[in-house]
C-alpha positions as a Markdown table, in Angstrom:
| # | Residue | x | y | z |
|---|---|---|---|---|
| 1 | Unk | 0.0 | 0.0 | 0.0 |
| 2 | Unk | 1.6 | 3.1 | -0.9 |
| 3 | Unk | 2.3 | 5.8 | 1.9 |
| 4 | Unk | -0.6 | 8.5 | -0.3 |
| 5 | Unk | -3.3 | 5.9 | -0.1 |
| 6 | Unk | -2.3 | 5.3 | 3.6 |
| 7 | Unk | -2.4 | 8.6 | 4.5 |
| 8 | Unk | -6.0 | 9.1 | 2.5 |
| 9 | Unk | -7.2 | 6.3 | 4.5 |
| 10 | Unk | -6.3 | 7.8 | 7.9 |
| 11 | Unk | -7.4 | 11.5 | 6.7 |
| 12 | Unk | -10.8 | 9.3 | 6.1 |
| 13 | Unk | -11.0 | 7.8 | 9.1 |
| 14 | Unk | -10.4 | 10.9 | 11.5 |
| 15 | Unk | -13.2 | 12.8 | 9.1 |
| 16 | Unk | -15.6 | 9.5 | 9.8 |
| 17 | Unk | -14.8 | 10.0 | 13.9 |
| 18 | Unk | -15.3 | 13.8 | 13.8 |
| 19 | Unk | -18.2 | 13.5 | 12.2 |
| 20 | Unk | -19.8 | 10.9 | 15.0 |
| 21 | Unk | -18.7 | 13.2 | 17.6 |
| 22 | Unk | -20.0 | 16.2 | 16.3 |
| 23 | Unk | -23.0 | 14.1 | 15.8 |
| 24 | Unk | -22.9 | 12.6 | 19.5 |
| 25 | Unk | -22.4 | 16.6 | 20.9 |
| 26 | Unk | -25.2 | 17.7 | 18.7 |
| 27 | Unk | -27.6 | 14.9 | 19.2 |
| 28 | Unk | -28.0 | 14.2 | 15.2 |
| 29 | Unk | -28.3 | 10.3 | 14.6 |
| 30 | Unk | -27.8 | 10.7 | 10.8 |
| 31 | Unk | -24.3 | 12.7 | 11.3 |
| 32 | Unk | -23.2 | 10.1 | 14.0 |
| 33 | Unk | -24.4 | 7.1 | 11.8 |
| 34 | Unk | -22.5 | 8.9 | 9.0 |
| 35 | Unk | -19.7 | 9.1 | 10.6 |
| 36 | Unk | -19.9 | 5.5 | 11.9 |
| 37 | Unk | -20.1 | 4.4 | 7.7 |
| 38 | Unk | -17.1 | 6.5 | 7.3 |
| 39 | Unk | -14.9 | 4.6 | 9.6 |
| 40 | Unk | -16.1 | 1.3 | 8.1 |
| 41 | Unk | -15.4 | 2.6 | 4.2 |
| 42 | Unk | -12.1 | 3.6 | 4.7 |
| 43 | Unk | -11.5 | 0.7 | 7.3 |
| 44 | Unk | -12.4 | -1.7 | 4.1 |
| 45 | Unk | -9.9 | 0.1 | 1.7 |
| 46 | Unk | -7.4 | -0.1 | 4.0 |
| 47 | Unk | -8.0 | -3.9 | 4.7 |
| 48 | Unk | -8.1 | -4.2 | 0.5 |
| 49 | Unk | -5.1 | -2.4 | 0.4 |
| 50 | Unk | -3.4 | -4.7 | 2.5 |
| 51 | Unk | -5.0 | -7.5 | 1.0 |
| 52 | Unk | -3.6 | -6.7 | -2.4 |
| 53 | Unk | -0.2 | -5.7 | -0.3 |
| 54 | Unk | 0.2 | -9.9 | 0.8 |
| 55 | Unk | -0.6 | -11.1 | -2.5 |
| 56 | Unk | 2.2 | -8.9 | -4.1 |
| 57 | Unk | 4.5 | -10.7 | -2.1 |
């Protein structure tokens, strides 16, 4: 996995828990649950990236 799509990932991820929190603070479901399916997406892309990362080796 190359360090850019690594550090897209992460960038994802922290977006995805910001979101939840501001959505936890605020009391809006749909932001916190939008949040939540932001962590998951770029928690998949990162396990495919890895993936394709073991069978290159």
């Amino acid at each position: 996995m190359g360090l850019a799509d690594k550090a897209q990932n992460k960038a994802e991820e922290l977006a995805g828990q910001a979101k939840e929190k501001l959505g936890q603070v605020t009391g809006d479901e749909d932001s916190e649950n939008e949040g939540k399916a932001d962590q998951a997406k770029s928690n998949l892309k990162d396990a495919g990236e890895k993936a394709k990362d073991a069978f290159k080796h």
